[in-house]
Backbone as CSV, one residue per row, in Angstrom:
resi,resn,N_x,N_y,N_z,CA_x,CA_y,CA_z,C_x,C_y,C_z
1,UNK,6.233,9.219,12.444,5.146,8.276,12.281,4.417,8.606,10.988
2,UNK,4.166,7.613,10.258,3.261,7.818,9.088,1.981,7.462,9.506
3,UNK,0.716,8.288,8.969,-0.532,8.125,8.943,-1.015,9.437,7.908
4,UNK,-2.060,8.885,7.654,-3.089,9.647,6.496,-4.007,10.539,7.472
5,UNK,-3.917,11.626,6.870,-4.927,12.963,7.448,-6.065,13.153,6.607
6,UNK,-7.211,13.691,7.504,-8.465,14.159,6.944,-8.474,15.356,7.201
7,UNK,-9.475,16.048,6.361,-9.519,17.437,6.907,-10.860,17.936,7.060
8,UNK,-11.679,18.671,7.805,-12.675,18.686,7.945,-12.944,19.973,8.010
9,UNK,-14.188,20.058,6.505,-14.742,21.680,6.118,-15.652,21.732,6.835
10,UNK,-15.562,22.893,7.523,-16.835,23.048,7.819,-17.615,24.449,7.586
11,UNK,-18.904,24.515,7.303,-19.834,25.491,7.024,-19.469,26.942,7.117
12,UNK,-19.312,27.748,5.220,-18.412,28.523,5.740,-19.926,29.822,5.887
13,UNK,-20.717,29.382,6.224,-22.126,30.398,6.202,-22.071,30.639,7.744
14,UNK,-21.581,29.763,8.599,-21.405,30.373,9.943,-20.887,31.461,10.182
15,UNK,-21.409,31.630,11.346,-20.588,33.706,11.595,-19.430,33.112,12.490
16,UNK,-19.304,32.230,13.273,-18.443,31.975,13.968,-17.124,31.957,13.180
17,UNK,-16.123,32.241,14.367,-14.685,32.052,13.727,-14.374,31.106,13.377
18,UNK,-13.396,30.740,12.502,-12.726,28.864,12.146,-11.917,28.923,13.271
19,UNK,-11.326,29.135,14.334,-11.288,28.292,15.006,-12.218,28.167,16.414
20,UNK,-12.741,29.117,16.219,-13.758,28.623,17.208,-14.509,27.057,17.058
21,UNK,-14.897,27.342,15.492,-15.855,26.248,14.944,-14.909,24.988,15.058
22,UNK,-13.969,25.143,14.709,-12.881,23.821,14.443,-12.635,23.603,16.267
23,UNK,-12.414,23.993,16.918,-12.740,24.039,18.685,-13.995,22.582,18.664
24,UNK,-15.176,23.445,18.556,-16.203,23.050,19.136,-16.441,21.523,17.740
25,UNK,-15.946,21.379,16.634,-15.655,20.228,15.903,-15.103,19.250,16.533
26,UNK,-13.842,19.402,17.227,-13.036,18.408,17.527,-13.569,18.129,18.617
27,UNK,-14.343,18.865,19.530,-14.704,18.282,21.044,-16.318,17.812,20.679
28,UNK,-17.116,17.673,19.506,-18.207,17.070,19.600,-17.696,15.558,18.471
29,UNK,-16.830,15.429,18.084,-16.231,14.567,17.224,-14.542,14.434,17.200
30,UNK,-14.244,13.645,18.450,-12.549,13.381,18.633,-12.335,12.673,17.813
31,UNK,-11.366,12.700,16.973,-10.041,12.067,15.677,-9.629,10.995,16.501
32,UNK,-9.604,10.226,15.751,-8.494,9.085,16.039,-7.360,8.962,15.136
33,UNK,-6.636,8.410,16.182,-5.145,8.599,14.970,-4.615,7.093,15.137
34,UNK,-4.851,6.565,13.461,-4.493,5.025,13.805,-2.821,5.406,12.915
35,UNK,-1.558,5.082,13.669,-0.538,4.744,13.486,-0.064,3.155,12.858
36,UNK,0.468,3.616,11.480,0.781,2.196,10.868,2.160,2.026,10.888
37,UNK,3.126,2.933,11.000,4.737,2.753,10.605,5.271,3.850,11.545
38,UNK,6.385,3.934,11.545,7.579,4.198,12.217,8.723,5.121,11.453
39,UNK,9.263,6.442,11.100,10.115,6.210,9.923,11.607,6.649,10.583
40,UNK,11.519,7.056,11.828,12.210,7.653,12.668,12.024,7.588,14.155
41,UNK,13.104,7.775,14.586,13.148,7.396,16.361,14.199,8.730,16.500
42,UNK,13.484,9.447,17.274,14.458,10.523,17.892,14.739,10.983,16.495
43,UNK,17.055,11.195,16.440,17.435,11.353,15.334,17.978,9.902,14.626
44,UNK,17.357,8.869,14.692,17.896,7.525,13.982,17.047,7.459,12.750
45,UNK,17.239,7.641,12.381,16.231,7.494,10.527,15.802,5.409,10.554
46,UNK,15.117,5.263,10.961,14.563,3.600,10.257,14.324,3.412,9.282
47,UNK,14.086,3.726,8.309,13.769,3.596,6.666,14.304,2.625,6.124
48,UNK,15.556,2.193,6.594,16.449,1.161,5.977,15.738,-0.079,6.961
49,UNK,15.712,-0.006,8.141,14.967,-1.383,8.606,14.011,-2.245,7.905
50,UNK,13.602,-3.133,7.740,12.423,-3.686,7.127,11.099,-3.454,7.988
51,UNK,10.204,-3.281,7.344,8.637,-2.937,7.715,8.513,-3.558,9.328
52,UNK,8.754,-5.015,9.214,8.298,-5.710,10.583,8.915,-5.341,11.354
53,UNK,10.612,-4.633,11.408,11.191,-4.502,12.300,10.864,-2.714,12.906
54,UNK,10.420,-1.692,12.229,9.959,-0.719,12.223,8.266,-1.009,13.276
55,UNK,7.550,-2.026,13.112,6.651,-2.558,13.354,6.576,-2.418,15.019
56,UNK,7.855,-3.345,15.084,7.791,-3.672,16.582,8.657,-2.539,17.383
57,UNK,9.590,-1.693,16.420,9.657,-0.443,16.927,8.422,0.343,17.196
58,UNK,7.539,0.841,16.793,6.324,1.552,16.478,5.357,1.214,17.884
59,UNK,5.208,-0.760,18.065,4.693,-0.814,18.639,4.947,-0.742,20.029
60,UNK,6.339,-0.540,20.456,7.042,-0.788,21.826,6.911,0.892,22.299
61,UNK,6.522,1.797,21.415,7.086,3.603,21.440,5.719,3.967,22.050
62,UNK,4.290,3.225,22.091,3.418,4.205,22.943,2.497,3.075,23.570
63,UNK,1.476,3.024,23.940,0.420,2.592,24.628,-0.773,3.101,23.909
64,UNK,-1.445,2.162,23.156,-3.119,2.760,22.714,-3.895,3.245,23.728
65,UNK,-4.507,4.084,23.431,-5.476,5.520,24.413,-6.636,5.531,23.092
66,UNK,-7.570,6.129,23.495,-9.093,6.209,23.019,-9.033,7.426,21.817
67,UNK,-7.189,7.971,21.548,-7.403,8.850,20.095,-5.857,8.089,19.546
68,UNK,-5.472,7.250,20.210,-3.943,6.997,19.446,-3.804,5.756,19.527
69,UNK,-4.252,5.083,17.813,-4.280,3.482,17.872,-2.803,2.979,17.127
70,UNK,-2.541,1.520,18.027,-1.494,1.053,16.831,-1.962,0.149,16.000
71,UNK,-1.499,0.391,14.819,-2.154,-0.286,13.582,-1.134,-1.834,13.025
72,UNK,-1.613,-2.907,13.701,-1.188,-4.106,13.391,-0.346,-4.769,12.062
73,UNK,-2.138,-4.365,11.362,-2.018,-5.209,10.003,-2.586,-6.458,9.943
74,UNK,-2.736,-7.152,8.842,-3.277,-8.225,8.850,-2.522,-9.354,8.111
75,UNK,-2.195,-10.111,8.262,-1.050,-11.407,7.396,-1.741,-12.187,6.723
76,UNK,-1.607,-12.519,5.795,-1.746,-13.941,4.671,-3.559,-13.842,4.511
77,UNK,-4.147,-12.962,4.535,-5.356,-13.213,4.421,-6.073,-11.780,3.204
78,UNK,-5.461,-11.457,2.364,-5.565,-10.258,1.351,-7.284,-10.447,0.939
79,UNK,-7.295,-11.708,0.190,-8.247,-11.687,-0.422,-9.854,-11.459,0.774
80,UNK,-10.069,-11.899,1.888,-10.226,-11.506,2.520,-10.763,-10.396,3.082
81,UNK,-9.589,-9.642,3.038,-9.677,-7.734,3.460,-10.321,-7.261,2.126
82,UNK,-9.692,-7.902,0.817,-10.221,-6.911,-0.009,-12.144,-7.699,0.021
83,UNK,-12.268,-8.629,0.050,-14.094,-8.753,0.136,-14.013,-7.674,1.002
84,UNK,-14.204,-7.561,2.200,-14.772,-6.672,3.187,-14.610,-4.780,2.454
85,UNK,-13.689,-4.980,1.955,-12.981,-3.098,1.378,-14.234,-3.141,0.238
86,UNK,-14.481,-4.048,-0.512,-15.624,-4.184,-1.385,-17.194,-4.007,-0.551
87,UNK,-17.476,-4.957,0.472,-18.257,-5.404,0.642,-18.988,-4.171,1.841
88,UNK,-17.566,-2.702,2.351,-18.259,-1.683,2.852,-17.782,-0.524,2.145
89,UNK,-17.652,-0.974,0.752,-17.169,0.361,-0.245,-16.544,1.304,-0.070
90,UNK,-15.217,0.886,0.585,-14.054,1.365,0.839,-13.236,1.671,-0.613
91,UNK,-12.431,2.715,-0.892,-11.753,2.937,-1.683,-10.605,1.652,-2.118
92,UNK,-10.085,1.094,-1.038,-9.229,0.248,-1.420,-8.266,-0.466,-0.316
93,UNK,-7.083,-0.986,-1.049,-6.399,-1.239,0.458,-5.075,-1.365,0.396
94,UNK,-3.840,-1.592,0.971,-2.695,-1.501,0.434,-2.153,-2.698,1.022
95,UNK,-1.303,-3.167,0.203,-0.518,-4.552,0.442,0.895,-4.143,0.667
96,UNK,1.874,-4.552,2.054,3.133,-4.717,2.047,4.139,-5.663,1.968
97,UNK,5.014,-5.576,1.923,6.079,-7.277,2.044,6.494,-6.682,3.201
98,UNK,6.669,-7.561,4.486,7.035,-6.981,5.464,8.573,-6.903,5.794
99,UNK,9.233,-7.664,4.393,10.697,-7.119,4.576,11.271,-6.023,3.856
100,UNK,10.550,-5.630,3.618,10.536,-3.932,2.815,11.156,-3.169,3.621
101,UNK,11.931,-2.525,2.549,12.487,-1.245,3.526,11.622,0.201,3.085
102,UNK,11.648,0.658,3.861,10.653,2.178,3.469,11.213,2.703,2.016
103,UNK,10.540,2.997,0.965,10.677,3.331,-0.179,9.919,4.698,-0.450
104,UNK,10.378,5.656,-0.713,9.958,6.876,-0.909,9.233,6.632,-2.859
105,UNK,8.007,6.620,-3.236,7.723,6.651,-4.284,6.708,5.409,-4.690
106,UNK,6.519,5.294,-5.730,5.958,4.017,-6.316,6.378,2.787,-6.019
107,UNK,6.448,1.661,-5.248,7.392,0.199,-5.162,6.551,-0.973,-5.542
108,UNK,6.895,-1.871,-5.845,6.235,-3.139,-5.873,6.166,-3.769,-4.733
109,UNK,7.135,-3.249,-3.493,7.041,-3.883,-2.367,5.385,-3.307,-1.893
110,UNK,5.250,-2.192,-2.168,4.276,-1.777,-1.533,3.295,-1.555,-2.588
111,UNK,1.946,-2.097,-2.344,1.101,-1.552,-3.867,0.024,-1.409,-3.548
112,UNK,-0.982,-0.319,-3.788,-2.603,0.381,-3.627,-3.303,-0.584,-4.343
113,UNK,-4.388,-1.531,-4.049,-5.346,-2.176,-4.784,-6.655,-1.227,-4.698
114,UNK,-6.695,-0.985,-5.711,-8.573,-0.119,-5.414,-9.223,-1.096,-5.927
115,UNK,-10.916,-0.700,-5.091,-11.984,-0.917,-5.771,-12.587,-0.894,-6.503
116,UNK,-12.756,-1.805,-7.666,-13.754,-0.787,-8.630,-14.803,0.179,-8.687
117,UNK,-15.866,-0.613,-8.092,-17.054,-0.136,-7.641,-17.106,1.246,-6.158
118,UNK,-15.944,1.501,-6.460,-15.787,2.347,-5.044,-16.806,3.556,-5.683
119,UNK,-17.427,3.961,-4.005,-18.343,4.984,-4.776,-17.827,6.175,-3.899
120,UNK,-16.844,6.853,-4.238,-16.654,8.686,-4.211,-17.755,9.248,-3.046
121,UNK,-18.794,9.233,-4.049,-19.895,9.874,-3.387,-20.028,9.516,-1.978
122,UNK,-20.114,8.313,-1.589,-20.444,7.739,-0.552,-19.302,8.258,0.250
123,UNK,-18.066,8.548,0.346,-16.641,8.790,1.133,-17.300,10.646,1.195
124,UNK,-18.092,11.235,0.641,-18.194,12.791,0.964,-19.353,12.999,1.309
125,UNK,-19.671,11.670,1.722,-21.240,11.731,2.762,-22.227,11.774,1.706
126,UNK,-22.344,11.312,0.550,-23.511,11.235,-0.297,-23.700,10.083,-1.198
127,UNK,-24.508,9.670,-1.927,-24.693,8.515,-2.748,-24.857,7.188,-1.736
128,UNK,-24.110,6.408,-2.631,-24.214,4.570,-2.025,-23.698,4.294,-0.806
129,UNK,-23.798,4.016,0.313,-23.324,3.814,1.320,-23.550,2.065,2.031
130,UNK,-22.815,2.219,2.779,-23.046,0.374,2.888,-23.134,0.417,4.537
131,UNK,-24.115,-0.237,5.334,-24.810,0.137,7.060,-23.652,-0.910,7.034
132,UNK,-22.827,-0.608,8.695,-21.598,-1.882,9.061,-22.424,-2.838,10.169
133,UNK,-21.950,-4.021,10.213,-22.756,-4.711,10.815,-21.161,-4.971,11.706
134,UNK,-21.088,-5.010,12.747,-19.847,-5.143,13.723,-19.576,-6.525,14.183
């Protein structure tokens, strides 16, 4: 499964152990793990499948629970996502062709749009931040 990891520093002025601290982290703040792709089943490599068909592999392999989401996507509506990636100063967003086959590297099938105005600061808990209205 592909997904993007965070990692979370925490205060190294504590006397406590890291994993104690990383313990008592994860149980006052549970991770969610949103799942977007598929790249493998067992020992069958999917990579060669196209995106959508990896998709509905991905989505048939678990059941969403309150730390393990499946990640949809959104169709024909880009411009859209990117107002909103702007409009809560999100770094950016990524566009696929959903008959793509998994590409290890740079592709045109697949391409990172950033924000301009993305503000750094705000993603490490400081500077510009934008309140979400749900």
């Amino acid at each position: 499964m592909d997904n993007p990891a965070l990692l979370l520093f925490l205060d190294a002025a504590n006397a406590t152990s890291l994993p104690s601290r990383a313990k008592s982290a994860v149980a006052a703040h549970p991770a969610r793990l949103y799942i977007f792709d598929m790249l493998a089943e067992g020992h069958h490599d999917l990579r060669t499948l196209p995106l959508v068909k990896r998709k509905d592999i991905l989505r048939d392999s678990f059941d969403n629970t309150a730390r393990l989401v499946y990640v949809a996507g959104i169709h024909a509506a880009g411009d859209w996502v990117f107002s909103q990636v702007q409009a809560y100063d999100f770094e950016g967003m990524v566009a696929k062709r959903l008959r793509s086959t998994y590409q290890r590297g740079r592709s045109r099938d697949w391409i990172k749009i950033k924000s301009e105005p993305y503000g750094r600061e705000a993603a490490l808990g400081f500077g510009r931040s934008v309140k979400a209205t749900y």
